[in-house]
C-alpha positions as a Markdown table, in Angstrom:
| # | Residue | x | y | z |
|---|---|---|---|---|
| 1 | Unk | 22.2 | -15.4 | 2.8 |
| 2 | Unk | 22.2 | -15.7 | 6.9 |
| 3 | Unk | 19.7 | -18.1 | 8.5 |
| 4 | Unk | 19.6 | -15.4 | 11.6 |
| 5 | Unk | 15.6 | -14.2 | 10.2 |
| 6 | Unk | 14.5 | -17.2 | 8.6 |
| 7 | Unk | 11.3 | -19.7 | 10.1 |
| 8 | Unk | 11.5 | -22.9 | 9.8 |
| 9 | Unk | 8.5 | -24.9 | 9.0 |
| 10 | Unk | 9.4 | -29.3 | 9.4 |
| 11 | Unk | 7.3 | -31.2 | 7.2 |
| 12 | Unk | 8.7 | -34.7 | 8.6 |
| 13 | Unk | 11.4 | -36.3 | 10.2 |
| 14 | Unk | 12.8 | -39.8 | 9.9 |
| 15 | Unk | 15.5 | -42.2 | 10.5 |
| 16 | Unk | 16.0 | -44.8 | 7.8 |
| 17 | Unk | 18.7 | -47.9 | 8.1 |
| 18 | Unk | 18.8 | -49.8 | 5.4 |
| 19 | Unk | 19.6 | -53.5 | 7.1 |
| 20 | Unk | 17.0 | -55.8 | 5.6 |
| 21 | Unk | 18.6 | -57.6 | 2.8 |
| 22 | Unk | 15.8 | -57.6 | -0.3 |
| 23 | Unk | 13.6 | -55.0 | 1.3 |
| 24 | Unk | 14.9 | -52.3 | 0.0 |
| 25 | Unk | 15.9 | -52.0 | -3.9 |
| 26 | Unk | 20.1 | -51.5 | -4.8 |
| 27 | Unk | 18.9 | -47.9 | -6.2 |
| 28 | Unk | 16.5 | -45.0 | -5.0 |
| 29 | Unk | 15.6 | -42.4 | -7.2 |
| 30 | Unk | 13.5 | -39.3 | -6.3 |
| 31 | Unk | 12.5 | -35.7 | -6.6 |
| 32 | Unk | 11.0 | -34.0 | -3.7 |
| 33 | Unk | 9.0 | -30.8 | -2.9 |
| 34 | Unk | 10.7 | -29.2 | -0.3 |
| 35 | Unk | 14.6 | -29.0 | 1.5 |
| 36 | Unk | 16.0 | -31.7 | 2.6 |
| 37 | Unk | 19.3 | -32.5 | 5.1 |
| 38 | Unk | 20.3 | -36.3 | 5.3 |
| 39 | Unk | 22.9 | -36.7 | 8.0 |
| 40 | Unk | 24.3 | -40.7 | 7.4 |
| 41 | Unk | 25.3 | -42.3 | 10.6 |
| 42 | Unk | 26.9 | -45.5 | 9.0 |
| 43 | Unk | 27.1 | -47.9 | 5.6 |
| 44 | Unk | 28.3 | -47.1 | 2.4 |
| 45 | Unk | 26.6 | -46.5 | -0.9 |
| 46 | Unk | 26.7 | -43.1 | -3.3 |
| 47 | Unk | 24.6 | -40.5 | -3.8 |
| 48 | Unk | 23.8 | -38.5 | -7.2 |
| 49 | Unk | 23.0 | -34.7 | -6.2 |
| 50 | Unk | 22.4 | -33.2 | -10.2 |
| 51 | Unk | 24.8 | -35.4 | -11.9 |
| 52 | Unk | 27.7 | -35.6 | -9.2 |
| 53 | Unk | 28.2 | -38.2 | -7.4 |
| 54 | Unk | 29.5 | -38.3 | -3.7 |
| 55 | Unk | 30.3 | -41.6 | -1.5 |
| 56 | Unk | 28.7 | -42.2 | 1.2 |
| 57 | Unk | 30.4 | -42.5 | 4.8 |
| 58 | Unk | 29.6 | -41.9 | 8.3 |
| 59 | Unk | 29.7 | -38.1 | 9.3 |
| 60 | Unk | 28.5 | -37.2 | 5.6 |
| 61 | Unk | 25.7 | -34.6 | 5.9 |
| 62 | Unk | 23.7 | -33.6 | 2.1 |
| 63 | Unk | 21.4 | -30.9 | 1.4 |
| 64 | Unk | 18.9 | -31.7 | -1.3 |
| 65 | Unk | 16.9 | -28.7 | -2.5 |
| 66 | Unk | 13.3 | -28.8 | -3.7 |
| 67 | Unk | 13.0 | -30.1 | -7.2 |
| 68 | Unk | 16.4 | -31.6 | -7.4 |
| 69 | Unk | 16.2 | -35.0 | -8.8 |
| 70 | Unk | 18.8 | -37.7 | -7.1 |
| 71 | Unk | 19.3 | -40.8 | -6.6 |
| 72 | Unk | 21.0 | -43.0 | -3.3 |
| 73 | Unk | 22.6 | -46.4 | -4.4 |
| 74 | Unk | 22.7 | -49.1 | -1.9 |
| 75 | Unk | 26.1 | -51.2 | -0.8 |
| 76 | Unk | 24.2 | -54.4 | 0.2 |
| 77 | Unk | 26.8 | -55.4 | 2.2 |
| 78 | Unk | 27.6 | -52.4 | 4.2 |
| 79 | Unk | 23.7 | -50.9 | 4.1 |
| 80 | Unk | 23.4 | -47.0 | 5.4 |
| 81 | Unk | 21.3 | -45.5 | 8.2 |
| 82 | Unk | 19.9 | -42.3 | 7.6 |
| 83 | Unk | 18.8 | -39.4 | 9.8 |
| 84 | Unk | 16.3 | -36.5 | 7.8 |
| 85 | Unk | 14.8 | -33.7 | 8.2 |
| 86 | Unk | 12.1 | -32.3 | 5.3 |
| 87 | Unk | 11.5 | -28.7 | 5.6 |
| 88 | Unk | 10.2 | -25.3 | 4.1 |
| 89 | Unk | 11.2 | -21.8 | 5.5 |
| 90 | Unk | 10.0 | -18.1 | 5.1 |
| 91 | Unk | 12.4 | -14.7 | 5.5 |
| 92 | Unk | 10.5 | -13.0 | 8.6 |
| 93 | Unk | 11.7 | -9.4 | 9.8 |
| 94 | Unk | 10.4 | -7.2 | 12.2 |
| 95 | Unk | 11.0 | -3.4 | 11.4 |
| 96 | Unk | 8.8 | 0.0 | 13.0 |
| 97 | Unk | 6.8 | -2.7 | 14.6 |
| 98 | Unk | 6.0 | -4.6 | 11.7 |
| 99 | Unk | 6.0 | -7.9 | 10.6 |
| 100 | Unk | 7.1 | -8.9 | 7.4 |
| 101 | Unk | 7.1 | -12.5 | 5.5 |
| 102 | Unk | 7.8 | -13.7 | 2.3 |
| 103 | Unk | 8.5 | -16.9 | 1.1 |
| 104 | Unk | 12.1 | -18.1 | 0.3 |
| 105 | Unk | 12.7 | -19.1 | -3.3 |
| 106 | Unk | 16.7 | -19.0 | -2.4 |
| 107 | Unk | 19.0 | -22.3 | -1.5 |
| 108 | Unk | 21.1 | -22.0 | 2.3 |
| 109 | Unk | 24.7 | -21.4 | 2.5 |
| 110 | Unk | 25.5 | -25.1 | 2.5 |
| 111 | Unk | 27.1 | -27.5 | 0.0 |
| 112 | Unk | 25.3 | -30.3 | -1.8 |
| 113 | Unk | 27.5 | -32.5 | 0.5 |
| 114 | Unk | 29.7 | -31.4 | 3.2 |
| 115 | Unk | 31.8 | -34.0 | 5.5 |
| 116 | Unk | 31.6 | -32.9 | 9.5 |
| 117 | Unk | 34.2 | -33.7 | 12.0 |
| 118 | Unk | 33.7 | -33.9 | 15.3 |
| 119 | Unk | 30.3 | -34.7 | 14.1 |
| 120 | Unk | 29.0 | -35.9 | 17.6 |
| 121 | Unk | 26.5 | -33.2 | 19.2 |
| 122 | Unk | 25.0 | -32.8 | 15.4 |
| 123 | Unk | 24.4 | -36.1 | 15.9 |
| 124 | Unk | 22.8 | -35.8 | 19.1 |
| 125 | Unk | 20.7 | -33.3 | 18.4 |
| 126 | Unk | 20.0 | -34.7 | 15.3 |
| 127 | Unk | 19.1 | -37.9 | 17.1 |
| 128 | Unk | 16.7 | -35.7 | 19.4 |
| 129 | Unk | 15.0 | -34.2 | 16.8 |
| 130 | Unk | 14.5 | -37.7 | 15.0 |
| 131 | Unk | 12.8 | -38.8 | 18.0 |
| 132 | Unk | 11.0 | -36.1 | 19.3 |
| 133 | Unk | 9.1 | -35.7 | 16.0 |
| 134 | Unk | 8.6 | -39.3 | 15.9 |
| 135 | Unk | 7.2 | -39.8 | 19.8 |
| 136 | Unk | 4.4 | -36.8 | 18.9 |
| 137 | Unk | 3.9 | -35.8 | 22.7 |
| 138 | Unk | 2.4 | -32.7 | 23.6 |
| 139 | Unk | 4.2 | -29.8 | 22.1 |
| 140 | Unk | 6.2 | -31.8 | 19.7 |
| 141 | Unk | 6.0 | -29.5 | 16.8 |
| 142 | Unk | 7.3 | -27.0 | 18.9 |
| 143 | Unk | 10.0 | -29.0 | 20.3 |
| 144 | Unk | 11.1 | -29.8 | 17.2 |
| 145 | Unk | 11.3 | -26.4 | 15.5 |
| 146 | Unk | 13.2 | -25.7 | 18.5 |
| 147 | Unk | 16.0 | -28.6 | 18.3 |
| 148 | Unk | 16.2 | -28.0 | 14.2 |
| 149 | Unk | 17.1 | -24.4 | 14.7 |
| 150 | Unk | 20.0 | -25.9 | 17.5 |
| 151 | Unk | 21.1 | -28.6 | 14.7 |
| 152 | Unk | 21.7 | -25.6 | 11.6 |
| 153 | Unk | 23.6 | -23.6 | 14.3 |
| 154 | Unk | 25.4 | -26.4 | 15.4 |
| 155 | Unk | 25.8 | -27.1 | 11.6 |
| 156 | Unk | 27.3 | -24.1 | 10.6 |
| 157 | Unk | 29.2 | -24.0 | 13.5 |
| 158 | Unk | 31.1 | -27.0 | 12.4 |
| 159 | Unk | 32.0 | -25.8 | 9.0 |
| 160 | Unk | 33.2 | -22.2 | 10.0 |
| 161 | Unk | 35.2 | -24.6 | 12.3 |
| 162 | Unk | 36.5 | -26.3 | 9.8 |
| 163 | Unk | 37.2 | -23.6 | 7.2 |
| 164 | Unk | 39.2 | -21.9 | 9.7 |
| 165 | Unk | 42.4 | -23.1 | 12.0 |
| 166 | Unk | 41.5 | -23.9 | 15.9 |
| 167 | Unk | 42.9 | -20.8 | 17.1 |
| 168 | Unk | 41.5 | -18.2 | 15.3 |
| 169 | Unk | 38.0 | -19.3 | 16.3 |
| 170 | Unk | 39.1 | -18.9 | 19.9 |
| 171 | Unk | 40.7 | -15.5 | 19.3 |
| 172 | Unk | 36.8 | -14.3 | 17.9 |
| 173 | Unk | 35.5 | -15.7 | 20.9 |
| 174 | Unk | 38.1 | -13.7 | 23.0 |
| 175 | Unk | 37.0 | -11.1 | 21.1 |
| 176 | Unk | 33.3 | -11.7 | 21.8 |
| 177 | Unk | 33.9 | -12.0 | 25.9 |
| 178 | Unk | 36.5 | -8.9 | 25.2 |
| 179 | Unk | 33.1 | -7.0 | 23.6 |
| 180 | Unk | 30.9 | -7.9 | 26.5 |
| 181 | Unk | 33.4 | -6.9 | 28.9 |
| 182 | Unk | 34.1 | -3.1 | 27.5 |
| 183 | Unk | 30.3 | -2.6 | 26.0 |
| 184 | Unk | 30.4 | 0.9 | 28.2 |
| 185 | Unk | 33.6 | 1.8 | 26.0 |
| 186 | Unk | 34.4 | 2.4 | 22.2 |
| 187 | Unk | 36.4 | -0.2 | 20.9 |
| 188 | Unk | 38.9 | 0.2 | 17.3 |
| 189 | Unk | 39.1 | -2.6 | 14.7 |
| 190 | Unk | 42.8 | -1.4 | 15.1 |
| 191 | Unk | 42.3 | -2.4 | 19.0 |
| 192 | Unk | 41.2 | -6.0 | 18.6 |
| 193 | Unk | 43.1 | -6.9 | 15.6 |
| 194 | Unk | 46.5 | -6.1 | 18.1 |
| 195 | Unk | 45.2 | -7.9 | 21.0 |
| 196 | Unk | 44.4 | -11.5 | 19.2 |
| 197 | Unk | 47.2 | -10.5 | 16.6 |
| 198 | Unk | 45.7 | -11.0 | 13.6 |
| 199 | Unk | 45.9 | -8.1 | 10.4 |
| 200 | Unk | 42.2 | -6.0 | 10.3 |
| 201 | Unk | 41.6 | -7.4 | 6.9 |
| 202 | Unk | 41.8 | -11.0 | 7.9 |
| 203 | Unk | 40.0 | -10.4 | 11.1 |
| 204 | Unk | 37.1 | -8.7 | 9.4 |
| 205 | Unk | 36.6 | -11.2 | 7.1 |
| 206 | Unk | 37.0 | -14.5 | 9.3 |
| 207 | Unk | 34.7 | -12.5 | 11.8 |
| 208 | Unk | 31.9 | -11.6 | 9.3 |
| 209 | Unk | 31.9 | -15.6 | 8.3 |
| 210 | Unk | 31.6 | -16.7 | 11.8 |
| 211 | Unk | 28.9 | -14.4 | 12.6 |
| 212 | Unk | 27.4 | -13.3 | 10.0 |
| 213 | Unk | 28.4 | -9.5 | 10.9 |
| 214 | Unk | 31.8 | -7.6 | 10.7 |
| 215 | Unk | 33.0 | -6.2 | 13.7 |
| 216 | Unk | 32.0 | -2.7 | 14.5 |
| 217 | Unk | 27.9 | -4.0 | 13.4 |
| 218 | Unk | 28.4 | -6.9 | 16.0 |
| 219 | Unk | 29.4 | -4.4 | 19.0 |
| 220 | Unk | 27.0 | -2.2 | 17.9 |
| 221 | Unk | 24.0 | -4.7 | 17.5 |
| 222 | Unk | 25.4 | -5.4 | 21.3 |
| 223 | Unk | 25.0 | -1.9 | 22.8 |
| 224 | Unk | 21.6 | -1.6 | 21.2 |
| 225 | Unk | 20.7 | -4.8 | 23.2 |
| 226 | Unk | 21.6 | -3.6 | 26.0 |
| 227 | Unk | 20.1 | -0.1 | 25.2 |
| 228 | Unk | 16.8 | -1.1 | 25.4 |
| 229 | Unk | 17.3 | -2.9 | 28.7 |
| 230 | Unk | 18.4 | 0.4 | 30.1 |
| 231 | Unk | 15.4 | 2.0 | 28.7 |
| 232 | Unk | 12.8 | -0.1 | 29.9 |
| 233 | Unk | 14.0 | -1.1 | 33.0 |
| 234 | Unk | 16.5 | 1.3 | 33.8 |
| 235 | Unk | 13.9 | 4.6 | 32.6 |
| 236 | Unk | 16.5 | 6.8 | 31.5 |
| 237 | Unk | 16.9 | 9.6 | 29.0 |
| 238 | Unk | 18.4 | 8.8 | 26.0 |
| 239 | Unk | 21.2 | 10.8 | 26.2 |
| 240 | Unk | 21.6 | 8.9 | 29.5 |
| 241 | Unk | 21.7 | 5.6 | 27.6 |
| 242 | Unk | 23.9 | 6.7 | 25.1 |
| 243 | Unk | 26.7 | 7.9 | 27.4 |
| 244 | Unk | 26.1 | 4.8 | 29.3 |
| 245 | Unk | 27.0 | 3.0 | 26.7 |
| 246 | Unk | 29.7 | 4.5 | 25.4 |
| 247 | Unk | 28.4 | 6.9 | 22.8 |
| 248 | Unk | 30.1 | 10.4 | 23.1 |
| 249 | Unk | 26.8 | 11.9 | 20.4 |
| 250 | Unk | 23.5 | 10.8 | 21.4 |
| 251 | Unk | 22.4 | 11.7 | 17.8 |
| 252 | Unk | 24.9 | 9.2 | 16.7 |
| 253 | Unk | 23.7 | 7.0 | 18.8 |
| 254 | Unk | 19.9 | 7.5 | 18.1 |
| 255 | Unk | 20.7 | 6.7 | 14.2 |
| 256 | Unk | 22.5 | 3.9 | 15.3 |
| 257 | Unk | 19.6 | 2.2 | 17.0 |
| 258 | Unk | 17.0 | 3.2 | 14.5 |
| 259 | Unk | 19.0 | 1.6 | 12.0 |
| 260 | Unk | 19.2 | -1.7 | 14.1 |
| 261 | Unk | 15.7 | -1.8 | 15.2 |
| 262 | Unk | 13.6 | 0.4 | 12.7 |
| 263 | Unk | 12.5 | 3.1 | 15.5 |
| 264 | Unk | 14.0 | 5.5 | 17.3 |
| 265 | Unk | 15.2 | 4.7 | 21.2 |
| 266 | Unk | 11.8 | 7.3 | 21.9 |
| 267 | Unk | 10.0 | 5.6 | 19.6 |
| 268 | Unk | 10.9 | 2.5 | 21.1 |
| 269 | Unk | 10.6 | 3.5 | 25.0 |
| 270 | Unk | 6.5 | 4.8 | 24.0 |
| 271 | Unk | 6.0 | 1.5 | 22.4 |
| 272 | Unk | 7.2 | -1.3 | 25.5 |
| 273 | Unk | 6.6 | 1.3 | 28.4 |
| 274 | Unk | 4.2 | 4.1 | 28.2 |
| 275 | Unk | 2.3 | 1.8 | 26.5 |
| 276 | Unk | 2.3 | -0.8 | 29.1 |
């Protein structure tokens, strides 16, 4: 499941440390309504996620979905801080100029437990988040919808990191800057795999995993982008657009777009211009 259409709703936020001795009991066990991601910043102790237990260390983030009972056990002489976010979240898409909502009964793509390196801008943000919620100025809620949406990309950021060497992330960004640079041409799957050497099988699937899109979708999903710049600002025909941007059949290219944004590139121009 990609995060890319989903709205976040943040019930609370908190950041717990543990450091009174006799305060806090050795063991905490609960069940909870909604999602939960508990990033630890330092301590040790254990947590139970359905039956498995993980240790506890600094860097260590958890995902605790709704219903799930655990429990958090305490080392008294090392207590843990704790930053956490309590959410809910809805799939929203837009298609023919439509809204669409339903609730999500679904977990994310993440691991009950998952241990980040280079951990240190989630824990910024996380930190920002923490204390924006907790500091309730004016817009707040919106400032902190805003910084949790920066922490999940930052999140998954990290693990695709992880899950992958150094330098093939950098050869998808090349590819990425290589995209943006050629978006007036066609480009192969044969093409890019040459120019970052890497086989086409391996590139489309460490692609797709990184962006949630395989290769020919994300240059595509690109062109359309910048397709409807050129039709609303630039007023051109469609065929006009289409060569522009590299597409040799305007019909082609017309499918294309409907399929991206649910109407046709007419369609689309009567809607956010003639209907100015």
């Amino acid at each position: 499941m990609s995060i890319k259409n989903l709205f976040f709703n943040i019930h609370y936020c908190k950041c717990r440390k543990f450091y009174e001795p006799g305060r806090y009991p050795s063991k905490i066990t609960r069940t909870i309504q909604n999602h939960e991601l508990a990033f630890f910043t330092g301590g040790k102790g254990s947590i139970i996620i359905e039956n498995k237990r993980y240790l506890i260390k600094e860097g260590m983030l958890f995902y605790i979905c709704p219903d799930v009972q655990h429990s958090i056990e305490i080392d008294t002489k090392e207590p843990i801080c704790i930053r956490s976010v309590h959410f809910s979240y809805a799939h929203v898409s837009f298609n023919d100029s439509k809204w669409a909502i339903r609730d999500e009964v679904k977990v994310l793509p993440l691991q009950s437990a998952q241990e980040l390196k280079d951990y240190y801008h989630i824990d910024d943000i996380f930190k920002k988040l923490v204390d924006s919620w907790n500091s309730k100025l004016p817009g707040y809620e919106f400032i902190t919808n805003t910084l949790f949406q920066q922490l999940l990309i930052a999140i998954f950021q990290n693990i695709s990191k992880q899950n992958q060497n150094y330098s093939t992330s950098l050869k998808i960004e090349n590819i990425i800057k290589y995209m943006h640079q050629n978006i007036n041409n066609s480009v192969t799957l044969t093409e890019l795999s040459e120019m970052v050497q890497l086989s086409s099988p391996y590139l489309s699937r460490t692609f797709k995993e990184t962006t949630g899109y395989s290769v020919i979708e994300f240059f595509n999903k690109m062109k359309i982008d910048k397709a409807k710049e050129l039709i609303i600002e630039g007023n051109k025909r469609v065929k006009d657009v289409a060569q522009a941007l590299g597409f040799t059949d305007e019909f082609y290219f017309s499918r294309i777009f409907k399929r991206i944004e649910g109407i046709s590139p007419s369609e689309y121009y009567s809607k956010n211009v003639h209907g100015v």
